[in-house]
N, CA, C and O of each residue as an XYZ file, in Angstrom:
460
protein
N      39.932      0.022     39.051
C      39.389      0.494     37.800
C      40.429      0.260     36.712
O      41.639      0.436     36.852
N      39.763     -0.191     35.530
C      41.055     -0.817     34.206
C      40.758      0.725     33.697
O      39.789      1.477     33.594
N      42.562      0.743     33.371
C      42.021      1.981     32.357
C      42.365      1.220     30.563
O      42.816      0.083     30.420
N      42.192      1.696     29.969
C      42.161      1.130     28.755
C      43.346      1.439     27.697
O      44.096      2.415     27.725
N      43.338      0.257     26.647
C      44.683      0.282     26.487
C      44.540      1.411     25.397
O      43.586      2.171     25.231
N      45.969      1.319     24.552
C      46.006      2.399     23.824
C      45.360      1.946     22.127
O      45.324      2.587     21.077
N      45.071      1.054     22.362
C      43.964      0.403     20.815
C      42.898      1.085     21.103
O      42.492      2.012     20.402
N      42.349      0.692     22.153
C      41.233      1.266     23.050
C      40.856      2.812     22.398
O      40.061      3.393     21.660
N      42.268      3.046     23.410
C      41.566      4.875     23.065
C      41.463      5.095     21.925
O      40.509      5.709     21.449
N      42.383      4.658     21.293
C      42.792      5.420     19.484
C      41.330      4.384     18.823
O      41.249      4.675     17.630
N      40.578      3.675     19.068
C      39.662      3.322     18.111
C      38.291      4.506     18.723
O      37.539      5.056     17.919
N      38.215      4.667     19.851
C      37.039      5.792     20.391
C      36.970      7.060     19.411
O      38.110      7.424     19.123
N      36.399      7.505     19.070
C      36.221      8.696     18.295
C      36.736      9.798     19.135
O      36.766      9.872     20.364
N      37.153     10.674     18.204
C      37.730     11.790     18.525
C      37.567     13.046     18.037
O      38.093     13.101     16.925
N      36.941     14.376     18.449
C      36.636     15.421     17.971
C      38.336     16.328     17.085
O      39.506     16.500     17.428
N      37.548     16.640     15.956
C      38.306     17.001     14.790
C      38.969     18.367     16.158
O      40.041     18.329     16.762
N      38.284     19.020     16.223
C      38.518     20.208     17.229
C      38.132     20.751     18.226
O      36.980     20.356     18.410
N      38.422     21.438     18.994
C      37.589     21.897     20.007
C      35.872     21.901     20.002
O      35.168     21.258     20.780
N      35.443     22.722     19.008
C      34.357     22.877     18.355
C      33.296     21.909     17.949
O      32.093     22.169     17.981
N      33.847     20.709     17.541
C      33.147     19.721     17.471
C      32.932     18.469     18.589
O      33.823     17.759     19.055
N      31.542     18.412     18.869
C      31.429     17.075     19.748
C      32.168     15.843     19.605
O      32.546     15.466     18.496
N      32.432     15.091     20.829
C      32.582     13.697     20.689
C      31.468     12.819     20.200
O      30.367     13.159     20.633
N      31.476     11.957     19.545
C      30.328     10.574     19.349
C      30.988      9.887     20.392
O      32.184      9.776     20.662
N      29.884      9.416     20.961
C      30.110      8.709     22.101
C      29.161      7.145     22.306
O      29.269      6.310     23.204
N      28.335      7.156     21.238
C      27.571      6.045     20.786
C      27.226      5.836     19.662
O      27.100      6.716     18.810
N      27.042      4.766     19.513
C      26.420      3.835     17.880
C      25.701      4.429     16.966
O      25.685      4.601     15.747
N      24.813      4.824     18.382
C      23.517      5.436     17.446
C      23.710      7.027     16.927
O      23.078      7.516     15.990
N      24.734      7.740     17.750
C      24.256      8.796     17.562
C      25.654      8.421     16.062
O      25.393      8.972     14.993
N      26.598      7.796     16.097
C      27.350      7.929     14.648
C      26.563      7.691     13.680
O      26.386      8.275     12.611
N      25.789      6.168     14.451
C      24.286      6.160     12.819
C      23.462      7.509     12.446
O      23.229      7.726     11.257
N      23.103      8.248     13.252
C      22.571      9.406     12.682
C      23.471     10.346     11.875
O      23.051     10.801     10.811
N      24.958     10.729     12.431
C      25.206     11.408     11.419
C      25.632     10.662     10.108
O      25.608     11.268      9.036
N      26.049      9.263     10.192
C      26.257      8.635      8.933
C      24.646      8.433      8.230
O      24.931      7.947      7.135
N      23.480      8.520      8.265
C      22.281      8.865      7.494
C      22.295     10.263      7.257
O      22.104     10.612      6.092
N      22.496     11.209      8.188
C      22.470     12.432      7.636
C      23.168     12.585      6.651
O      22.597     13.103      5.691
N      24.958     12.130      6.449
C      24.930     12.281      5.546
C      24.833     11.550      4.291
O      24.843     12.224      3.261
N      24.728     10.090      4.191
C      23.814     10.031      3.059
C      22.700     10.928      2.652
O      22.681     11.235      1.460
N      21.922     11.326      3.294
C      21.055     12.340      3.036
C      20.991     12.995      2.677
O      20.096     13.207      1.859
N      22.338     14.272      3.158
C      23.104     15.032      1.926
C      23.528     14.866      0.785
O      23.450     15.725     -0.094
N      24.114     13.559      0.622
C      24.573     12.872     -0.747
C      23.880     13.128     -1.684
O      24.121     13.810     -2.679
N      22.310     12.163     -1.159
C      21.509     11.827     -2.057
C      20.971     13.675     -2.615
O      21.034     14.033     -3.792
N      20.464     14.627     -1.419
C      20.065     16.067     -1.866
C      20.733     16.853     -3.012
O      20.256     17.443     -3.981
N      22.182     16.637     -2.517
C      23.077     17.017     -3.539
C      23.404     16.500     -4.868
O      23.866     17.034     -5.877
N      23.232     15.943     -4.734
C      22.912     15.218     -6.078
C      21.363     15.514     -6.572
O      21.169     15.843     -7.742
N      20.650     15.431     -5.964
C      19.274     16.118     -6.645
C      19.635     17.504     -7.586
O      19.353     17.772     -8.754
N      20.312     18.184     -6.644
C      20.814     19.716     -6.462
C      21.416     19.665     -7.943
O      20.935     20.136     -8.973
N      22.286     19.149     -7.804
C      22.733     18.551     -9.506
C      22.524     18.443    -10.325
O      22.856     19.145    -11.279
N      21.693     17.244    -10.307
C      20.529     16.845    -11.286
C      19.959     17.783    -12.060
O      20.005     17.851    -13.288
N      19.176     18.832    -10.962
C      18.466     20.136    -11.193
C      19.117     20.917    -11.923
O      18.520     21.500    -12.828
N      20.297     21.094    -11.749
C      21.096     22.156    -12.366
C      21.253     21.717    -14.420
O      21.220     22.452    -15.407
N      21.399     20.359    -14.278
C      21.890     19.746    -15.486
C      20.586     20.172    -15.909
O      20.712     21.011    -16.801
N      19.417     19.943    -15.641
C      18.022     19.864    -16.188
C      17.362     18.550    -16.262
O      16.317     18.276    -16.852
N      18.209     17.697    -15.502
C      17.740     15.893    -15.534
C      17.007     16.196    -14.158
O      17.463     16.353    -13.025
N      15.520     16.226    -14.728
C      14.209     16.372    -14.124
C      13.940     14.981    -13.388
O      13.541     14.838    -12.232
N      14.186     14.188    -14.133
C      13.809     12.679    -13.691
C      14.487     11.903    -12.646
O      14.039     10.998    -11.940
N      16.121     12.645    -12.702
C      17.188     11.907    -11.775
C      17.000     12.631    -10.620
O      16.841     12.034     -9.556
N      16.994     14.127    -10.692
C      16.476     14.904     -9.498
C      15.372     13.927     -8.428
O      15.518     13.372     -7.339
N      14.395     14.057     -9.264
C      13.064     13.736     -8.482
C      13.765     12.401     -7.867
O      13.450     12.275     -6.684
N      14.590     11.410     -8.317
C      14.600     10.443     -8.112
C      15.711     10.080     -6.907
O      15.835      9.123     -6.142
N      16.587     11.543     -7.161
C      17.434     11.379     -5.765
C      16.652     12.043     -4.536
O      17.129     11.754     -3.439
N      15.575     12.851     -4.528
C      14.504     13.118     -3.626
C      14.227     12.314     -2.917
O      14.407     12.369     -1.700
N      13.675     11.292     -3.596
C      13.069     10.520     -2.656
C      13.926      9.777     -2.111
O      13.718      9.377     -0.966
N      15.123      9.409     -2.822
C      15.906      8.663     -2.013
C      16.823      9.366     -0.743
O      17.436      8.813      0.170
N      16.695     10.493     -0.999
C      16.467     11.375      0.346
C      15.994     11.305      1.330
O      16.405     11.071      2.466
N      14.992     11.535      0.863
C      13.433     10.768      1.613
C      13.672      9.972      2.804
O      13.856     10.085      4.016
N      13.580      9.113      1.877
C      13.468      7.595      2.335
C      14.304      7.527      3.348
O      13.817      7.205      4.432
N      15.860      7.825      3.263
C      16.550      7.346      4.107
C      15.862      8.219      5.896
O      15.887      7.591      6.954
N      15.283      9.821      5.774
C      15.122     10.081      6.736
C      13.679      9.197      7.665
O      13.365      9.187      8.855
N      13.125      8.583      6.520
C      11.707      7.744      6.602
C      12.397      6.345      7.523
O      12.306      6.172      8.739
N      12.974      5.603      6.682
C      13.605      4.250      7.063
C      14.560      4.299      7.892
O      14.540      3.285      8.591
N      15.717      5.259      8.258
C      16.327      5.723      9.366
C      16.392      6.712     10.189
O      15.717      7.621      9.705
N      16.868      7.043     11.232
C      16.679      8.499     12.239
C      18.021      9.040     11.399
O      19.118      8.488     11.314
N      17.593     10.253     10.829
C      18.969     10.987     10.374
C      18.729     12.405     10.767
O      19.005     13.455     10.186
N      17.912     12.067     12.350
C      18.345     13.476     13.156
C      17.400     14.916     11.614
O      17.681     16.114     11.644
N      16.862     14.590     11.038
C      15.890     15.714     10.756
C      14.509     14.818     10.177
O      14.500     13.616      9.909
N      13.372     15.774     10.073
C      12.144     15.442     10.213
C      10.860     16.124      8.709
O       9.663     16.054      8.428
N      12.037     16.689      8.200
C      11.282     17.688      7.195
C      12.863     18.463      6.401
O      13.947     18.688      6.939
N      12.403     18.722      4.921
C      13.500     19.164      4.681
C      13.304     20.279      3.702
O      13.351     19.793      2.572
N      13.072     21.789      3.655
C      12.990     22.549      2.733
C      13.779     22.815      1.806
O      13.633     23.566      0.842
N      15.014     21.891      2.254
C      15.773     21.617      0.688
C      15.211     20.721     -0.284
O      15.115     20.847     -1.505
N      14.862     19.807      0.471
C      13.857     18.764     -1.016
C      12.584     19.662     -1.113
O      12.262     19.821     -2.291
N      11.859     20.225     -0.328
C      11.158     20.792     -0.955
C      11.303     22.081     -2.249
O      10.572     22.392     -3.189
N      12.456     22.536     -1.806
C      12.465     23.638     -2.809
C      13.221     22.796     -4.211
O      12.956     23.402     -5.249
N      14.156     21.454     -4.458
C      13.969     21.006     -5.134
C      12.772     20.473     -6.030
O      12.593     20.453     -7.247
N      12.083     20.082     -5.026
C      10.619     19.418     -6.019
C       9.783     20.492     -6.020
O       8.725     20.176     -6.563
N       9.793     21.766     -5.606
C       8.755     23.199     -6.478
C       9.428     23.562     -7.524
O       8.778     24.069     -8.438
N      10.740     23.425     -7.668
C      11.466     23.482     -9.124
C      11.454     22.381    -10.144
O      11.386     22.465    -11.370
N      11.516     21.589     -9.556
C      11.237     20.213    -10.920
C       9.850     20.626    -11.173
O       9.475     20.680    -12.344
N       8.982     20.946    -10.150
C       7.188     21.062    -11.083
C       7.249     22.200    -11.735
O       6.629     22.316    -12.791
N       7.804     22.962    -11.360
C       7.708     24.473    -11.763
C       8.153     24.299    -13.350
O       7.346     24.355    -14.278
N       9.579     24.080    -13.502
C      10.196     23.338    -14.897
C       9.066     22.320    -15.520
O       8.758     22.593    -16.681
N       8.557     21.460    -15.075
C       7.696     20.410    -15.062
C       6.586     20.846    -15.959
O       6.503     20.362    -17.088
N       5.637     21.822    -15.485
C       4.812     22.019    -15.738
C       4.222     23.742    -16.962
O       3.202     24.267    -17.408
N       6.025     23.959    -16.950
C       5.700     25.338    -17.818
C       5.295     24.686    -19.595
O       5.840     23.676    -20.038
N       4.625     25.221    -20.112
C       3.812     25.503    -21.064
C       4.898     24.828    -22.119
O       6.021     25.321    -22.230
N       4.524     23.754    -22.831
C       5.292     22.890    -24.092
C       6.482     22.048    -23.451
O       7.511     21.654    -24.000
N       6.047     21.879    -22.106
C       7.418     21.815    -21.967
C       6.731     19.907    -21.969
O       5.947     19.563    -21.084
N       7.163     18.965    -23.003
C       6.741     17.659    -22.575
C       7.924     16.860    -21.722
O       9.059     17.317    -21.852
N       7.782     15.923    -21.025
C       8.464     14.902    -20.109
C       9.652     14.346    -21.412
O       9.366     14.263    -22.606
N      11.095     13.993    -20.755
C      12.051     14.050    -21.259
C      12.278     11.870    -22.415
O      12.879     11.301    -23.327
N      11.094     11.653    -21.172
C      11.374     10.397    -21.514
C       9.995      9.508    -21.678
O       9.029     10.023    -21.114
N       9.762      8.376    -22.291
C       8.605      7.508    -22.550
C       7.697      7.433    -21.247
O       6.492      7.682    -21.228
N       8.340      7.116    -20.351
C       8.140      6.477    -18.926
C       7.328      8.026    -18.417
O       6.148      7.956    -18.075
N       8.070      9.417    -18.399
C       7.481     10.550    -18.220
C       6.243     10.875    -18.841
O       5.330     11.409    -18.211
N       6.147     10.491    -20.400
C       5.080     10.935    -20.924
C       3.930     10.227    -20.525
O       2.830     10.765    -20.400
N       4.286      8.334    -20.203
C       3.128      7.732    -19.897
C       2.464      8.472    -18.454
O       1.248      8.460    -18.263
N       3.204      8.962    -17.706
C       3.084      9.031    -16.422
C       1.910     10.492    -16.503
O       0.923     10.798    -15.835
N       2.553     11.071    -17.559
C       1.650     12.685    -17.306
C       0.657     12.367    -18.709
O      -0.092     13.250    -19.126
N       0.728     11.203    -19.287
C      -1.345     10.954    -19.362
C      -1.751     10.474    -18.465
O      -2.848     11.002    -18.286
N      -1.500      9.449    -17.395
C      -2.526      8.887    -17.177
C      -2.552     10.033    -15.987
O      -3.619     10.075    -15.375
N      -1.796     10.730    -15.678
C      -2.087     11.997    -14.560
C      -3.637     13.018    -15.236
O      -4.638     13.499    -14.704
N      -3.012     12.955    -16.855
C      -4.186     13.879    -17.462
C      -5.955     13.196    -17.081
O      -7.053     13.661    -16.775
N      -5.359     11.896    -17.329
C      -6.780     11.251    -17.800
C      -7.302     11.226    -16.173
O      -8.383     10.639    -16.132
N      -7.009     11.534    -15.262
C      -7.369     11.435    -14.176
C      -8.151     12.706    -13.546
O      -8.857     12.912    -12.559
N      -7.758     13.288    -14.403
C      -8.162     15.098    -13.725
C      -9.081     15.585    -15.081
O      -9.575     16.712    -15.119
């Protein structure tokens, strides 16, 4: 049996601490490297939200989204984007409040003219 050299070991991943697992495959590092893009992108929604940039929010959502859509990032549903996007509508939709930008306003006529 070869045992392996010391490049070897030192390139294998290694748990920060007791506490934390080894990665021991490709895939499972690809999941936590989508997860956290995933976070990235949320947090930054999270952001967004805070500033009041309604538009960048929504827009790091989906790119949230997406990544759990287009890659396995180990979750399936996320009540953090959701409670982001009940706050962008919520903001969204209170009384005078019009869309920040051209592109917004076209978007919430032709939403009107539809309903």
């Amino acid at each position: 049996m070869k045992t392996p050299s010391a490049d070897q070991a030192a390139s294998r991943p290694q748990a920060a601490n007791d506490d934390e697992p080894l990665i021991h495959t490709r895939s499972q590092r690809r999941i936590l490297e989508n997860h956290q893009r995933f976070n990235e992108h949320a947090s930054t929604a999270e952001r967004m939200l805070r500033k009041g940039r309604l538009h960048e929010a929504a827009m790091h959502v989906v790119l949230a989204a997406r990544v759990t859509v287009h890659t396995h990032a180990g979750i399936f549903g996320s009540r953090r984007l959701e409670s982001i996007l009940q706050e962008i509508a919520s903001r969204s939709c209170s009384e005078g409040r019009a869309p920040a930008t051209k592109e917004g306003r076209r978007y919430q006529a032709r939403a009107a003219r539809r309903h």
